[in-house]
C-alpha positions as CSV (number, residue, x, y, z in Angstrom):
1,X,-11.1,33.4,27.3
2,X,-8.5,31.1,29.2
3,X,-11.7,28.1,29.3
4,X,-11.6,28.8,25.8
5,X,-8.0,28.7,25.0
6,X,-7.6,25.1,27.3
7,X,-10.6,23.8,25.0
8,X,-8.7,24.6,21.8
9,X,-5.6,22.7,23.8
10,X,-7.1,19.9,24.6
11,X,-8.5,19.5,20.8
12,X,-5.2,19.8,19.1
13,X,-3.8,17.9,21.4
14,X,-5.7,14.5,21.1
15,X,-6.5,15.0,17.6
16,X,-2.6,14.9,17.4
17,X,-2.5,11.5,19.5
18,X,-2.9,9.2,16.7
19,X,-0.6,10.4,14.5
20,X,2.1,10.5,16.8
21,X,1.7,7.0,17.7
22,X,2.1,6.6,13.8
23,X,5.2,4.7,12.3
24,X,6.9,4.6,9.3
25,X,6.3,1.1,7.7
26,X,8.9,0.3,4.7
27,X,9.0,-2.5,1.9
28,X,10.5,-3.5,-0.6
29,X,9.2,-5.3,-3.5
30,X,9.9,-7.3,-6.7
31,X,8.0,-7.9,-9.8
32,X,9.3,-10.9,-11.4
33,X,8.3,-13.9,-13.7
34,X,7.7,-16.8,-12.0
35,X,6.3,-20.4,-13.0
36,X,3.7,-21.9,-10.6
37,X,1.3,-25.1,-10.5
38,X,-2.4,-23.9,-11.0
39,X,-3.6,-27.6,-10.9
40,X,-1.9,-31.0,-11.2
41,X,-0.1,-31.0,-14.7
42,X,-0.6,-27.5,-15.4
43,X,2.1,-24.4,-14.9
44,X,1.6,-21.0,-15.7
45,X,4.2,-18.2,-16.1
46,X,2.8,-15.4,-14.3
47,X,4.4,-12.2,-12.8
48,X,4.7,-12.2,-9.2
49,X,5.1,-9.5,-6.2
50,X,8.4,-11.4,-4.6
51,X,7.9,-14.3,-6.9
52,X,4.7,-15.5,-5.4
53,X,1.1,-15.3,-6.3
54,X,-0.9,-13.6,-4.6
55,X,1.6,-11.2,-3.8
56,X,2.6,-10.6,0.0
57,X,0.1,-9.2,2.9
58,X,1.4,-5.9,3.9
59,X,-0.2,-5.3,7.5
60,X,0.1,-1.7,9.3
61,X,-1.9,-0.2,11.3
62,X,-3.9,3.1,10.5
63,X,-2.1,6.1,10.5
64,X,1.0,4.5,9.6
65,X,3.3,6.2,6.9
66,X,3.8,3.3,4.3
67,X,6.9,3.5,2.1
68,X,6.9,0.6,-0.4
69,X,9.8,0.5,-2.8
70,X,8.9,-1.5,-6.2
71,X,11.6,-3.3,-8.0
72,X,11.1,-4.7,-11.6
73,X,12.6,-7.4,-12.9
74,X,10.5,-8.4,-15.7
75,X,10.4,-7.3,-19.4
76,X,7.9,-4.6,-19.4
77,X,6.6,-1.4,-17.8
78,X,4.3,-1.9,-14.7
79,X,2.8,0.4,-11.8
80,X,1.0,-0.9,-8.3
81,X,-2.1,0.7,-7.6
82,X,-3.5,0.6,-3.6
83,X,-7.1,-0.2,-3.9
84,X,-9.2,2.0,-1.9
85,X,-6.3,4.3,-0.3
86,X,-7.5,8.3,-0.7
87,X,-3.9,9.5,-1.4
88,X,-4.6,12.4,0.3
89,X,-1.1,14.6,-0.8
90,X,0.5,11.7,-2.1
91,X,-2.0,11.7,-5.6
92,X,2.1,10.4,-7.1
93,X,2.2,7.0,-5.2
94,X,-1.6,6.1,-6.9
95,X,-0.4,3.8,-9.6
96,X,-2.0,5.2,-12.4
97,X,0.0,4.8,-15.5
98,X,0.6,8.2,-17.5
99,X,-1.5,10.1,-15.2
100,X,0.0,9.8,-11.6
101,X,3.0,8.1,-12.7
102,X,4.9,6.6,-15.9
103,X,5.8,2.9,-15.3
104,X,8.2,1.6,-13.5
105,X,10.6,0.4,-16.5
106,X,12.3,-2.4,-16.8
107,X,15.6,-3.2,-14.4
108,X,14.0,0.2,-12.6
109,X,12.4,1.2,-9.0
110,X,10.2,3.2,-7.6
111,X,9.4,4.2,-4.1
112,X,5.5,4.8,-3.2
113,X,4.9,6.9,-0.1
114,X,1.2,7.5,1.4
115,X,-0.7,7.3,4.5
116,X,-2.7,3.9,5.5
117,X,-5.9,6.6,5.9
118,X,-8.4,4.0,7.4
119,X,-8.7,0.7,8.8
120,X,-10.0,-2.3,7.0
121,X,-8.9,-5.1,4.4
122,X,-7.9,-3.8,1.1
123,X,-5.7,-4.8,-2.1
124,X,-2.8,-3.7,-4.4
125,X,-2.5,-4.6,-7.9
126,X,-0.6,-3.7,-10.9
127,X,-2.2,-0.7,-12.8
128,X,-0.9,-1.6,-16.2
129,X,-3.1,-3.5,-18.4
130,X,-5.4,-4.5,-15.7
131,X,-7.1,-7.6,-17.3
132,X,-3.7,-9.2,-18.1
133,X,-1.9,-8.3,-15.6
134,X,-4.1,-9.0,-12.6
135,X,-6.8,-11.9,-14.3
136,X,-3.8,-14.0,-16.0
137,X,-1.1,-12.7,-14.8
138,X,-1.8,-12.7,-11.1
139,X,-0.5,-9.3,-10.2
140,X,-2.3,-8.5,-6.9
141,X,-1.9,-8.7,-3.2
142,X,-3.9,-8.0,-0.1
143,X,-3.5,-4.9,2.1
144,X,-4.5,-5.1,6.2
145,X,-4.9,-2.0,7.9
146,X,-6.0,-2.5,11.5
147,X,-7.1,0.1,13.7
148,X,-4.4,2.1,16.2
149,X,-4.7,0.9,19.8
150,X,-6.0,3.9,21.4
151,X,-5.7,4.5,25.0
152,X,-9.0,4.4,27.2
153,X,-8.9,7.7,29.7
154,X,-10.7,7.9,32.4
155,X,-11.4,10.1,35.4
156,X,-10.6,9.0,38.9
């Protein structure tokens, strides 16, 4: 009984390890129109994530808690989806328009809360007339979620 009870111990307590080495990771973000040069003698309006295109990397590490508070300061109604994040409990921070979420309106924010669940290179983009908004307009940025540092144990 007591082997059994320092078993079950020991399991909870390094299955608890990574998430309490876990941080909360906040941003903040705009959505604006912005002019850039796609080739010599051309500009484009497009809307950017802080004015730039592609939008800005937003590196954690897994496990992390990721706040990422959306302004918009364009014209119209947009949403940011997180390609390839499970949403595990946070199924309101997925970016769907009229299904998880209504847009965020103009002059408006919202704050998107989830977990970065795994490690590996991923993307964001706005979820609001996807072939507009990401093909012309150039709504999209890249995600990095590395792997926690995890300490080595051994037995001397």
């Amino acid at each position: 009984m007591l082997m059994a009870m320092r078993l079950t111990l020991l399991i909870a307590l390094l299955t608890a390890m990574p998430t309490a080495m876990a941080e909360v990771r906040q941003f903040e973000m705009t959505i604006e129109e912005v002019e850039i040069d796609v080739a010599p003698n051309f500009k484009a309006q497009v809307w950017g994530f802080n004015g730039q295109v592609p939008g800005p990397l937003i590196r954690v590490q897994e496990g992390d808690e990721v706040e990422v508070t959306v302004h918009n300061f364009t014209g119209l109604n947009h949403t940011v989806h997180w390609h390839g994040i499970f949403q595990t409990g946070t199924w309101q921070s997925d970016g769907v328009p009229h299904v998880t979420q209504h847009g965020i309106e103009p002059g408006e924010s919202f704050t998107y809360r989830f977990v970065a669940d795994k490690a590996g290179s991923l993307w964001y983009h706005c979820h609001v007339n996807v072939n507009e908004h990401v093909g012309i307009r150039g709504m999209w940025g890249p995600l990095s979620w590395s792997l926690r540092s995890r300490r080595h144990w051994s037995r001397r």
